[in-house]
C-alpha positions in Angstrom: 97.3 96.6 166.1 96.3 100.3 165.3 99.0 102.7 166.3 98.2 105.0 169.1 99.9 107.5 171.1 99.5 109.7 174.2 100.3 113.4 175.1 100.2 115.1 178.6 98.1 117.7 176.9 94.8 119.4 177.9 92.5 119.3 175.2 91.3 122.6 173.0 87.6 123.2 173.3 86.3 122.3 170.0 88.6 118.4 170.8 87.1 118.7 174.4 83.3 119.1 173.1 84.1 116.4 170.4 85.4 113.4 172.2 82.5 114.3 174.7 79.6 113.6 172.7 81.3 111.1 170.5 82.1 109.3 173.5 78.4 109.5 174.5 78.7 111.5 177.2 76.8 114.6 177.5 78.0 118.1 175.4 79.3 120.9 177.4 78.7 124.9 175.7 81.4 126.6 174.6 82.0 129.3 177.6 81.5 126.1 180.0 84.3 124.3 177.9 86.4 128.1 177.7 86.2 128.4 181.4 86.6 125.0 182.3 90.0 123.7 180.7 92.4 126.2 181.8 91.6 125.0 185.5 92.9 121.6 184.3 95.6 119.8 187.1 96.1 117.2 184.6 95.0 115.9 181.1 96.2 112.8 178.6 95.1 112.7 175.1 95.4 110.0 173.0 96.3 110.2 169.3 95.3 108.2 166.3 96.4 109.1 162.8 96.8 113.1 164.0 93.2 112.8 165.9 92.8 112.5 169.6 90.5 110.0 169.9 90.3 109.8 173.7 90.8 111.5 176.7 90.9 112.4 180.6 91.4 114.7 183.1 92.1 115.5 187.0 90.8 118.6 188.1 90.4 120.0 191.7 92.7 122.1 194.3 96.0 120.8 193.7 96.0 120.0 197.4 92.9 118.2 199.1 90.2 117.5 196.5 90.9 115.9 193.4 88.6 114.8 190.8 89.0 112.3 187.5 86.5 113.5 185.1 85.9 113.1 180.9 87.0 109.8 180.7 86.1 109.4 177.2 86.9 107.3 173.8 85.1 107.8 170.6 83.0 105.1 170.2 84.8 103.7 167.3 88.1 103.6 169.1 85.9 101.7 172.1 87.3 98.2 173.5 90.8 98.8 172.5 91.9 98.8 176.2 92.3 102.9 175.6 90.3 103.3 178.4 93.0 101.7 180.5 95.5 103.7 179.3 94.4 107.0 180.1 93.6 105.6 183.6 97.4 104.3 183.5 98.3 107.8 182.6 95.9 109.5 185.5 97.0 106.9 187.8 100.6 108.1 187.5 99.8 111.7 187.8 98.0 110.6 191.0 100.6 108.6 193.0 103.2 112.0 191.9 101.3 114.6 193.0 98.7 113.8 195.1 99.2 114.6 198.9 99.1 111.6 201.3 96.3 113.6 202.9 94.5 114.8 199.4 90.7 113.2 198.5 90.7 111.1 194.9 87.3 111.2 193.7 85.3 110.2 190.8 82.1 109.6 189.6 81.6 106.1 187.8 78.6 105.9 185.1 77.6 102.5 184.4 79.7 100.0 184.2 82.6 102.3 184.0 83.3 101.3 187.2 84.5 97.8 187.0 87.3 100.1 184.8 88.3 102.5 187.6 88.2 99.7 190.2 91.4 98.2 188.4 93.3 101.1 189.2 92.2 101.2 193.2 88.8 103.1 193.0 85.9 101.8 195.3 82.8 102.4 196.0 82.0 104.8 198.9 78.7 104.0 199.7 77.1 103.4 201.7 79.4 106.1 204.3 79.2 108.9 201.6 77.0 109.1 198.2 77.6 111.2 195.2 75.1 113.8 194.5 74.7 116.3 191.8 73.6 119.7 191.7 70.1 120.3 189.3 68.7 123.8 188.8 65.4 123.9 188.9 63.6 124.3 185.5 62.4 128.2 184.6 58.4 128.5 183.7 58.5 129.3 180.3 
């Protein structure tokens, strides 16, 4: 088995915008990923050979909202149960710090949710749905 480790570590940007798209989730600019990261509760990286090769995070209030987002491995490092382990790692930031009262939220994409529902996620619908924000698209 390949050796990996983790550090409770947020991400620089240039790692952040990496493990993003070679994850295959969508790129983020760099003064989104600037302003972003230093608002981070919580982050785990994990290492292979000096490279982090996977990542999440918990972002939020620190009190009543709180939000997993960037689960992501590099594709290559995909179905080595990684996944699991950053959730492990999230999962114990959560039962630490979270307020008995405080909202755990996440957004699943595709089957990523059969992942999060090992560790106690479920689906809220049909008594809330998540939406997303679009702006409206300028006339060139």
């Amino acid at each position: 088995m390949e050796s990996y480790s983790n550090i409770l570590e947020t991400p620089s940007v240039q790692t952040y915008q990496a493990l993003r798209v070679g994850s295959g989730l969508s790129g983020k600019s760099d003064e989104a990923a600037a302003r972003g990261l230093p608002n981070t509760l919580f982050a785990v990286q994990i290492i292979h050979e000096a490279q982090a090769v996977g990542m999440g995070r918990v972002i939020g209030d620190g009190g009543c909202f709180f939000q997993v987002v960037d689960i992501a491995v590099l594709k290559e490092h995909q179905g080595r149960g990684l996944g699991k382990r950053i959730m492990a790692e999230i999962l114990k930031y959560i039962e630490s710090n979270v307020p008995p009262s405080g909202y755990v939220s996440l957004i699943a994409d595709g089957q990523a949710q059969d992942l999060y529902a090992q560790f106690g996620f479920v689906p809220t619908a049909p008594r809330s749905v998540g939406m997303a924000y679009r702006r409206p698209k300028l006339a060139a």
